[in-house]
MIVEXGU-593910 format. One record per atom (N, C-alpha, C): residue number from 0; atom name; x negated, y, z negated. Coordinates in steps of 0.2 Angstrom, whole numbers. Example, Ala and Ser with C-alpha at 12.3 -4.5 7.8 and 13.67 -1.06 7.14 Angstrom:
residues 2
[0 N [-66 -28 -39]] [0 CA [-62 -22 -39]] [0 C [-66 -16 -39]] [1 N [-64 -11 -35]] [1 CA [-68 -5 -36]] [1 C [-64 0 -39]] 
end
This chain:
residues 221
[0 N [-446 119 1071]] [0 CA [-453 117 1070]] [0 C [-454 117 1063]] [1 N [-460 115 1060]] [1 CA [-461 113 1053]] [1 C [-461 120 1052]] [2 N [-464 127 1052]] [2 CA [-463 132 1049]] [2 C [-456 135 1048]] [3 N [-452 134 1054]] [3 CA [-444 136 1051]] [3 C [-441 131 1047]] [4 N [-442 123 1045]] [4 CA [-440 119 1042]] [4 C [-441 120 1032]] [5 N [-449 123 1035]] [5 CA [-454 127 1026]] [5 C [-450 132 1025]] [6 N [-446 137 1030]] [6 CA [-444 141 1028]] [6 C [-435 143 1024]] [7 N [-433 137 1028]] [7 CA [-425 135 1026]] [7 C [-426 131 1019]] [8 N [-431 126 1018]] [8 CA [-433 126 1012]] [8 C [-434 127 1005]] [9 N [-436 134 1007]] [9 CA [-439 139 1003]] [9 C [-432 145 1004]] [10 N [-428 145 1005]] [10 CA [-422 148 1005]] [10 C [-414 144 1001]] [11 N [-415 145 995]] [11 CA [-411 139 992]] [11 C [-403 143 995]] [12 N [-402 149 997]] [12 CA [-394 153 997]] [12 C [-391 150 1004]] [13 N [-397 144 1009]] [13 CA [-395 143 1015]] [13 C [-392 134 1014]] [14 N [-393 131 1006]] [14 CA [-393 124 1006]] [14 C [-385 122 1008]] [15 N [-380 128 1007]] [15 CA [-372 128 1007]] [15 C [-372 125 1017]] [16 N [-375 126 1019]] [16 CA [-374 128 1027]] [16 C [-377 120 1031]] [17 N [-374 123 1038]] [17 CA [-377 115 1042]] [17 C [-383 115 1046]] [18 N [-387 112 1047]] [18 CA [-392 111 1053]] [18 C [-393 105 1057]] [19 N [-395 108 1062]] [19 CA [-396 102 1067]] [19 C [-404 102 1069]] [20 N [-408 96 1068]] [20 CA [-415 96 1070]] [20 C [-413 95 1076]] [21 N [-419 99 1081]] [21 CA [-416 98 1086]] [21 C [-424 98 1090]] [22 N [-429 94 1087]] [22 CA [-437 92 1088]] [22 C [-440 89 1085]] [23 N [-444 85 1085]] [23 CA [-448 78 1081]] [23 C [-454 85 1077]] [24 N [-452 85 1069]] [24 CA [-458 88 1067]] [24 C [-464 84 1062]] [25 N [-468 85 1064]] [25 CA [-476 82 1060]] [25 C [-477 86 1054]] [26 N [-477 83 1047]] [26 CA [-478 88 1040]] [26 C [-483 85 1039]] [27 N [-489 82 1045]] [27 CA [-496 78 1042]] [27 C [-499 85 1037]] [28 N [-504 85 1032]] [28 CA [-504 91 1031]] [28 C [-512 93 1031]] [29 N [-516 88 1037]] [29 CA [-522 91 1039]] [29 C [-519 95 1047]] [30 N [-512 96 1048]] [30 CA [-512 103 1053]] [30 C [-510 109 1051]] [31 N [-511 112 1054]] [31 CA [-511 119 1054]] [31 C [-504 123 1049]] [32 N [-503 125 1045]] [32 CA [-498 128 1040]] [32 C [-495 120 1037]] [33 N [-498 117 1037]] [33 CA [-493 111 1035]] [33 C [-499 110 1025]] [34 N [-493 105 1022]] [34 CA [-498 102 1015]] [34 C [-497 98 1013]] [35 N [-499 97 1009]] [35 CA [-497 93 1003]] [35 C [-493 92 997]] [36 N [-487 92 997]] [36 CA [-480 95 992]] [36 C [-482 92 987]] [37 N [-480 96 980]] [37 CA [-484 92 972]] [37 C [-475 92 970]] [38 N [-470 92 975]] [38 CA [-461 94 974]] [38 C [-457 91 978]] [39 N [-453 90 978]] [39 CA [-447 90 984]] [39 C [-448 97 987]] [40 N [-446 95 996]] [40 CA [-446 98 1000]] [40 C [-440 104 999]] [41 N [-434 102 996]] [41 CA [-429 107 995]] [41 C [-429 104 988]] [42 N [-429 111 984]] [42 CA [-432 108 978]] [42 C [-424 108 975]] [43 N [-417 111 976]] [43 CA [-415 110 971]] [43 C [-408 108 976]] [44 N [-400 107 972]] [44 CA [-394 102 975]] [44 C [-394 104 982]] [45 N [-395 100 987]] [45 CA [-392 104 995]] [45 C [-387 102 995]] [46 N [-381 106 997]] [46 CA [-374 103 997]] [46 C [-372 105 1004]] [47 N [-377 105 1010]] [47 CA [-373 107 1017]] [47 C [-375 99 1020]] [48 N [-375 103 1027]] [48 CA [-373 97 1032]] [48 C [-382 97 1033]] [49 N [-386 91 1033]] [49 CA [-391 90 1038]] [49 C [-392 84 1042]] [50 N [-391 87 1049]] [50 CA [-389 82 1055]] [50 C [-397 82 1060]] [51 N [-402 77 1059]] [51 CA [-407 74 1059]] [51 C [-406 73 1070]] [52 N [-399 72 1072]] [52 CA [-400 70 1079]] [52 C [-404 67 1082]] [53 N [-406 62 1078]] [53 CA [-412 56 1077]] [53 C [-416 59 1080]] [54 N [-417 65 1078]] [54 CA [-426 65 1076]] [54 C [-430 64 1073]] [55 N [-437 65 1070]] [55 CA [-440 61 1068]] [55 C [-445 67 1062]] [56 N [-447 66 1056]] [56 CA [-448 70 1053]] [56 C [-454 64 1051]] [57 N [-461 67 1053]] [57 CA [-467 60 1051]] [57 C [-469 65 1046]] [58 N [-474 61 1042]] [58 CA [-480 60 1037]] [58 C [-480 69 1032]] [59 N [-473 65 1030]] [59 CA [-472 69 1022]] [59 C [-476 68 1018]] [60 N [-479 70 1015]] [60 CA [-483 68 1009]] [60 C [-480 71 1003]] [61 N [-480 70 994]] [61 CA [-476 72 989]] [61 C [-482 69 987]] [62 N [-485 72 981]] [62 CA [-488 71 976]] [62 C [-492 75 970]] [63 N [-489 72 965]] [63 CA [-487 76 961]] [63 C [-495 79 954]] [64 N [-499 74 956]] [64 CA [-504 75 953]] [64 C [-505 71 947]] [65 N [-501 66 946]] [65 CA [-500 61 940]] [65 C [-496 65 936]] [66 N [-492 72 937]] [66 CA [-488 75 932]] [66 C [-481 71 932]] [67 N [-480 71 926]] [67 CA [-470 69 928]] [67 C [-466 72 930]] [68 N [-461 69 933]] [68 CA [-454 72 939]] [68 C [-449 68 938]] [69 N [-446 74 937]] [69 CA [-436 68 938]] [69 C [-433 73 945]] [70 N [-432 67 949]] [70 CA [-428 69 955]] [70 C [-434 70 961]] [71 N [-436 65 964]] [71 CA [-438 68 969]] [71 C [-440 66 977]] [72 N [-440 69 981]] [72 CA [-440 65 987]] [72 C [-439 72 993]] [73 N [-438 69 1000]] [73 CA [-436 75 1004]] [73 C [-433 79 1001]] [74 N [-426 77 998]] [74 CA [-421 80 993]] [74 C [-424 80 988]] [75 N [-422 84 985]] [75 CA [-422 85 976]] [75 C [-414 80 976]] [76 N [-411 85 975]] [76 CA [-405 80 974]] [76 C [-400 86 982]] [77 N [-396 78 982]] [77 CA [-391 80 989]] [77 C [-383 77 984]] [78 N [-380 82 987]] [78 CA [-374 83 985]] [78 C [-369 83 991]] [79 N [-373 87 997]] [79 CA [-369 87 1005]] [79 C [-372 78 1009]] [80 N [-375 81 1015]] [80 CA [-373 77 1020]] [80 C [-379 77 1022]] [81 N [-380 70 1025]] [81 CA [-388 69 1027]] [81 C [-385 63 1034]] [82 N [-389 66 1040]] [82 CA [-385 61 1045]] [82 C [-389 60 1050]] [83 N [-391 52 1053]] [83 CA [-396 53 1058]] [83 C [-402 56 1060]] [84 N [-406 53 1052]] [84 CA [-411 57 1054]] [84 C [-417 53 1051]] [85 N [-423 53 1054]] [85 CA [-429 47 1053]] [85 C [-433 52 1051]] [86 N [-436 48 1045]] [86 CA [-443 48 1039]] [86 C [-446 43 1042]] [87 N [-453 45 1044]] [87 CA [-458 39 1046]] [87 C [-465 42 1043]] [88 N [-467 38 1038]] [88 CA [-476 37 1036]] [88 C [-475 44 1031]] [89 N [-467 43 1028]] [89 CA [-467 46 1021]] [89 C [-472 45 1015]] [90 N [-474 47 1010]] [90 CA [-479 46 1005]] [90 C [-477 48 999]] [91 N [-475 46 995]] [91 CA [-474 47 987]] [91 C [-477 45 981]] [92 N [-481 50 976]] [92 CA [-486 47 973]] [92 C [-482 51 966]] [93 N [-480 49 960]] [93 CA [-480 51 956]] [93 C [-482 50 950]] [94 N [-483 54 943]] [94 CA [-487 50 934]] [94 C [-480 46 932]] [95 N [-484 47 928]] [95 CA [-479 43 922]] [95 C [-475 46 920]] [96 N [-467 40 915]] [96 CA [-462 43 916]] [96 C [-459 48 919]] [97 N [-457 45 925]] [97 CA [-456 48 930]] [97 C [-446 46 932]] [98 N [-443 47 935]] [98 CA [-438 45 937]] [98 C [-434 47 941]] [99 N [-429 43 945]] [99 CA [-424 46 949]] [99 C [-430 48 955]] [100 N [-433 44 961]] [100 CA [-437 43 967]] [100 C [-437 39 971]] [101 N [-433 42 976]] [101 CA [-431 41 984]] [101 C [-437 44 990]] [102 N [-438 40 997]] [102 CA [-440 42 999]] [102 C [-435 49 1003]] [103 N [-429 48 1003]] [103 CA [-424 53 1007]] [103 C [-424 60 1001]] [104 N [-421 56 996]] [104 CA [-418 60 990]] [104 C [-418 57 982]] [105 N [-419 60 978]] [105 CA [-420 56 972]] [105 C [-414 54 968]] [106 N [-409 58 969]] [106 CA [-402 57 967]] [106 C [-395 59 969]] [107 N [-392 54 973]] [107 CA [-387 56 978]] [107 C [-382 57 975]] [108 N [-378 59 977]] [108 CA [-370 61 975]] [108 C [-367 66 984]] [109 N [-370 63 985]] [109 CA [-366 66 994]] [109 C [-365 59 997]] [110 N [-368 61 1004]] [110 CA [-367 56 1011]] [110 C [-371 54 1012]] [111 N [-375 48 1017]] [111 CA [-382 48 1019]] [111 C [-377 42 1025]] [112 N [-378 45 1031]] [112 CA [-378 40 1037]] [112 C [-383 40 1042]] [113 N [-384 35 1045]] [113 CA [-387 32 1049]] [113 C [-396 35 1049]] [114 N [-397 34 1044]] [114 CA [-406 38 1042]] [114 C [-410 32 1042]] [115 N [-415 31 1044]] [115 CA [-419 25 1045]] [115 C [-428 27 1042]] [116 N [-428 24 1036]] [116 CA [-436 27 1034]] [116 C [-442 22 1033]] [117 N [-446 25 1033]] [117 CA [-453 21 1032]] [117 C [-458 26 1030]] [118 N [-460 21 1025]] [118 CA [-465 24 1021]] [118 C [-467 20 1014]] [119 N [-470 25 1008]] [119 CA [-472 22 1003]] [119 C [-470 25 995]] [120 N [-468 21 990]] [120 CA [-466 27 985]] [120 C [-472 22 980]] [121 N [-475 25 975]] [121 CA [-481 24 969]] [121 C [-480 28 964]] [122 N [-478 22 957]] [122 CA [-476 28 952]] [122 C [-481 24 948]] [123 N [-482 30 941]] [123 CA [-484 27 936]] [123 C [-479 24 930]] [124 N [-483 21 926]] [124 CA [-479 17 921]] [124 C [-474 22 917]] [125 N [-469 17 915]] [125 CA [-462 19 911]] [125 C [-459 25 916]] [126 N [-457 21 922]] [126 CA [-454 25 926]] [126 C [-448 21 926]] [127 N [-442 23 929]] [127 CA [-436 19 930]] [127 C [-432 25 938]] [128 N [-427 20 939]] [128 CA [-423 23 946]] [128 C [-427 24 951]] [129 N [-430 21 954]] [129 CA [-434 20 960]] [129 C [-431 15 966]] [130 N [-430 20 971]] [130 CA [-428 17 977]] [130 C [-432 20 984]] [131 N [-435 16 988]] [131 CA [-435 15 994]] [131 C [-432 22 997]] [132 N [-424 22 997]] [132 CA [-420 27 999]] [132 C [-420 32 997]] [133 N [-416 30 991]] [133 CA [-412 34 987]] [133 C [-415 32 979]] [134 N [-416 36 974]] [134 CA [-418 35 967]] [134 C [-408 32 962]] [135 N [-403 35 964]] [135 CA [-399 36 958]] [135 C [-392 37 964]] [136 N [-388 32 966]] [136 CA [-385 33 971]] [136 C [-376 35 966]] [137 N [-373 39 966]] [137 CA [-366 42 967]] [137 C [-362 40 972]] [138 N [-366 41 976]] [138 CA [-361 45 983]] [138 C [-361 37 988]] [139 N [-364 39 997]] [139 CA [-359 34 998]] [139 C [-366 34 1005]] [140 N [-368 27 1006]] [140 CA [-373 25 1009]] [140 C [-371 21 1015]] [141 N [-372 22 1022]] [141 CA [-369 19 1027]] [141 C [-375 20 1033]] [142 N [-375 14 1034]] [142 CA [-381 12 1041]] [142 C [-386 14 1040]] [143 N [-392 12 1036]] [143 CA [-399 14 1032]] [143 C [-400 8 1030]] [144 N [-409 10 1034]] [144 CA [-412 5 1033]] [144 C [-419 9 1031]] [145 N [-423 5 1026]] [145 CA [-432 8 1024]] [145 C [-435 2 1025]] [146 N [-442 2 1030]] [146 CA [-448 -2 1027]] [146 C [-454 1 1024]] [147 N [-456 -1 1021]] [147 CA [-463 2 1017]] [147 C [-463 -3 1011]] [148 N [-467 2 1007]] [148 CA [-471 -2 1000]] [148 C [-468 2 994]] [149 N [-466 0 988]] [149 CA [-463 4 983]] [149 C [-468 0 976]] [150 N [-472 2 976]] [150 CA [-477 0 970]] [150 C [-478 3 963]] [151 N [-475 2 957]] [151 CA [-476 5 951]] [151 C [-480 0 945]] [152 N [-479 2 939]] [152 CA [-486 0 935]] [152 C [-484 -2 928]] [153 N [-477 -5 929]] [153 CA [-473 -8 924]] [153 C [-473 -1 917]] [154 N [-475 -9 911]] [154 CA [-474 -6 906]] [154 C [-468 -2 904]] [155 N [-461 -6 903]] [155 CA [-455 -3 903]] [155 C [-453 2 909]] [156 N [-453 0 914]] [156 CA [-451 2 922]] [156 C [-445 -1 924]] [157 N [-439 1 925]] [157 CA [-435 -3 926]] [157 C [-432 0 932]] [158 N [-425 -3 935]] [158 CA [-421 0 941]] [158 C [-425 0 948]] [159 N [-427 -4 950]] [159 CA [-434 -2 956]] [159 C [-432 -8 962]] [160 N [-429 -2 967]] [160 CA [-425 -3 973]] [160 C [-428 -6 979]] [161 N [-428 -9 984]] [161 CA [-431 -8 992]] [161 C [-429 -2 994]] [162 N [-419 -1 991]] [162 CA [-416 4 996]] [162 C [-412 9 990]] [163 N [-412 5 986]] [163 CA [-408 12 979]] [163 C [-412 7 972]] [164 N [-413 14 968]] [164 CA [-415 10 961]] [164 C [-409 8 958]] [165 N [-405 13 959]] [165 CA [-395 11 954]] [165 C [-392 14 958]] [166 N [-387 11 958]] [166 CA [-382 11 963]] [166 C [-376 12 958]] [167 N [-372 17 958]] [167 CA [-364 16 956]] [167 C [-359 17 962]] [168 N [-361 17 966]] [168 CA [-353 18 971]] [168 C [-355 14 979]] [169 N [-354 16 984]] [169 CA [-353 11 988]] [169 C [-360 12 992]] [170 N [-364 6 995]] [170 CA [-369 4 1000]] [170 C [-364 1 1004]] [171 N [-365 4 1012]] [171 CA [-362 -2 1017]] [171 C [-367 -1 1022]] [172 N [-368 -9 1026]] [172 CA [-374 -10 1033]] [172 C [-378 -5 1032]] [173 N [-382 -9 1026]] [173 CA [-392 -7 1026]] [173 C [-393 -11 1024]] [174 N [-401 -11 1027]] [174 CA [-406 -17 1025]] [174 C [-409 -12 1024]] [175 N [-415 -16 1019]] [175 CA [-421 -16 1017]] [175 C [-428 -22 1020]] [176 N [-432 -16 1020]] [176 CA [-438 -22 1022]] [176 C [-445 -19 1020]] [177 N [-445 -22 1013]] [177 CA [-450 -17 1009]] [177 C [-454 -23 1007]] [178 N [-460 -22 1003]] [178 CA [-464 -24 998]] [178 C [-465 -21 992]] [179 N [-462 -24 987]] [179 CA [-461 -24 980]] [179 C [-466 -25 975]] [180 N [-471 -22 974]] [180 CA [-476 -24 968]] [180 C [-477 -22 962]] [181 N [-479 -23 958]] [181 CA [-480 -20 950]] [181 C [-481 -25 944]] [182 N [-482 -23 940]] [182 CA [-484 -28 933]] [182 C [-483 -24 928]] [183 N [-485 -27 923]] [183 CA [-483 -26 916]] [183 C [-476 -26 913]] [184 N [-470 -30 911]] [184 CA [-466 -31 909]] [184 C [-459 -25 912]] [185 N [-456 -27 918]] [185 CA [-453 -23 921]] [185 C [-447 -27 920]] [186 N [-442 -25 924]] [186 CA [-434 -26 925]] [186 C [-430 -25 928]] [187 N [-424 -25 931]] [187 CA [-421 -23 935]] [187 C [-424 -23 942]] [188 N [-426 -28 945]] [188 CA [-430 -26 949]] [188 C [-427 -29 956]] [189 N [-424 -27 961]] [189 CA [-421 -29 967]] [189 C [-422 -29 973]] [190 N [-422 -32 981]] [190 CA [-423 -30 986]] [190 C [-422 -26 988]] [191 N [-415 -25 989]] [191 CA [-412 -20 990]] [191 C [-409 -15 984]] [192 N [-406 -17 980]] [192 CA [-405 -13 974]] [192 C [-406 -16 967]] [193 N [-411 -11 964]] [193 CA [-413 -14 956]] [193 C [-406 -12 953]] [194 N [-402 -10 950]] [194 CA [-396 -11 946]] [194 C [-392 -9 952]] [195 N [-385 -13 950]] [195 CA [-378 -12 951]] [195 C [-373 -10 950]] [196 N [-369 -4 949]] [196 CA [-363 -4 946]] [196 C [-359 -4 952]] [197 N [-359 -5 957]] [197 CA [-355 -1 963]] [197 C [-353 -5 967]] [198 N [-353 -5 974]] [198 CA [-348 -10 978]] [198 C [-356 -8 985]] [199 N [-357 -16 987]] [199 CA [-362 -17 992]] [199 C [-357 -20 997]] [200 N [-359 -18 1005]] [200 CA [-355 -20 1007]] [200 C [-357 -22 1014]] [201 N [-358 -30 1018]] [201 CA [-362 -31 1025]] [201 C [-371 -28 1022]] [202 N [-374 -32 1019]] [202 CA [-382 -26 1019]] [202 C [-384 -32 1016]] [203 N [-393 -31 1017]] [203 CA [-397 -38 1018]] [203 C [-403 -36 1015]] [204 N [-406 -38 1014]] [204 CA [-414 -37 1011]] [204 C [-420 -42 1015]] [205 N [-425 -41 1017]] [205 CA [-432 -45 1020]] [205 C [-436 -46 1015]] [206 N [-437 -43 1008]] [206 CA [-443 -42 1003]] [206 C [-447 -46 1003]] [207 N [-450 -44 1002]] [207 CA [-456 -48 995]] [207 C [-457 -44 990]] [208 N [-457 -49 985]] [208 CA [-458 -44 976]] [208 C [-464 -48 973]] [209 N [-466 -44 972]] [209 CA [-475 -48 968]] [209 C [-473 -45 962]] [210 N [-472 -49 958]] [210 CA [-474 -46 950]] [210 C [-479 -47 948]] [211 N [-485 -45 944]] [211 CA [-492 -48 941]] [211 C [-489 -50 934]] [212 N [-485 -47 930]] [212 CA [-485 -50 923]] [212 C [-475 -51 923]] [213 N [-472 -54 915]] [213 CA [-469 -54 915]] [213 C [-461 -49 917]] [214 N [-457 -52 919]] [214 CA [-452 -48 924]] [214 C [-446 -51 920]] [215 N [-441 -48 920]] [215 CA [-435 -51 920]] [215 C [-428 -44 925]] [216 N [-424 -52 927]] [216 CA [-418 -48 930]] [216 C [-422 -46 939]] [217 N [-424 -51 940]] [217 CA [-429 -50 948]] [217 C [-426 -53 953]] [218 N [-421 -52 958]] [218 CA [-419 -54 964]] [218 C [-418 -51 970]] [219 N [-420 -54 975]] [219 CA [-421 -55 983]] [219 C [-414 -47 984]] [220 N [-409 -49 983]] [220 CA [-405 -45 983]] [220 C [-403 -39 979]] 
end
């Protein structure tokens, strides 16, 4: 339930170990012991197993209060294994100069299979590595898909994903189906991923990207 989920969370010596969600939990935070996170939920590297067994984890909220944050998302940063497991009516609000923000995780260097999310990320200006999914991808992305909205505020904003803001190692079979918004001279801007170093593989994007002012390096893909 949410209260043993708060609890594993706040026990960094259990991030080594595996879990299986084994029931759909609600983080709305007008119920009972539940809030409003101004952090990631696991604040620092989780390097175990967590196995979602397509369950369903709704209305995460993160907001930071307009302060700045590097890394952040359910995960802080994931190092282990993330598998089968759904994010719906996630919410992610952070300030300026901000970086590295996923709705899952802000920067990967593990696994992430078959997770399906929806939700919304909002940054403020001179932000960069902004993904739908994943903020800053290492590691190795398979069968993920996000819809929602991912809107920031330019003014030198770059890397700003559907599904990763930067990518260096492998995506394979994900789509994205997001809405892209922002203005004031950004860059790197992608459907599915805003920068690439890495290898994409079978994966698609649905987007729409709205820029209000000047944009360069802006495509569908």
């Amino acid at each position: 339930n949410a209260a043993d989920l708060l609890t594993l969370a706040n026990d960094t010596n259990d991030y080594n170990k595996r879990f299986i969600l084994t029931a759909d939990i609600d983080l709305d935070p007008n119920l009972p012991g539940r809030e409003i996170f101004t952090s990631s939920v696991f604040e620092t590297a989780f390097t175990g197993i967590f196995d979602g067994d397509g369950h369903i984890i709704s209305n995460l909220i993160i907001d930071t209060n307009g302060v700045k944050t590097n890394s952040l998302g359910f995960f802080r940063n994931l190092v282990g294994q993330v598998n089968n497991l759904i994010l719906k009516n996630a919410d992610i609000n952070c300030g300026p100069d901000s970086s590295y923000i996923g709705l899952l995780t802000g920067y990967n260097d593990g696994d992430i299979n078959n997770c399906h999310l929806t939700g919304n990320i909002s940054v403020a200006r001179h932000s960069y590595n902004i993904g739908g999914l994943v903020g800053e991808n290492w590691g190795y992305i398979n069968d993920c898909c996000v819809a929602g909205t991912v809107k920031y505020y330019g003014n030198i904003s770059s890397g700003i994903g559907g599904l990763v803001g930067n990518n260096f190692n492998i995506i394979s079979n994900c789509f994205s189906s997001v809405y892209i918004t922002g203005k004031e001279g950004s860059w790197d801007i992608g459907g599915l991923v805003g920068k690439n170093g890495g290898s994409i593989n079978n994966s698609y994007s649905t987007v729409n990207i709205n820029e209000e002012q000047e944009a360069f390096q802006v495509g569908g893909l």
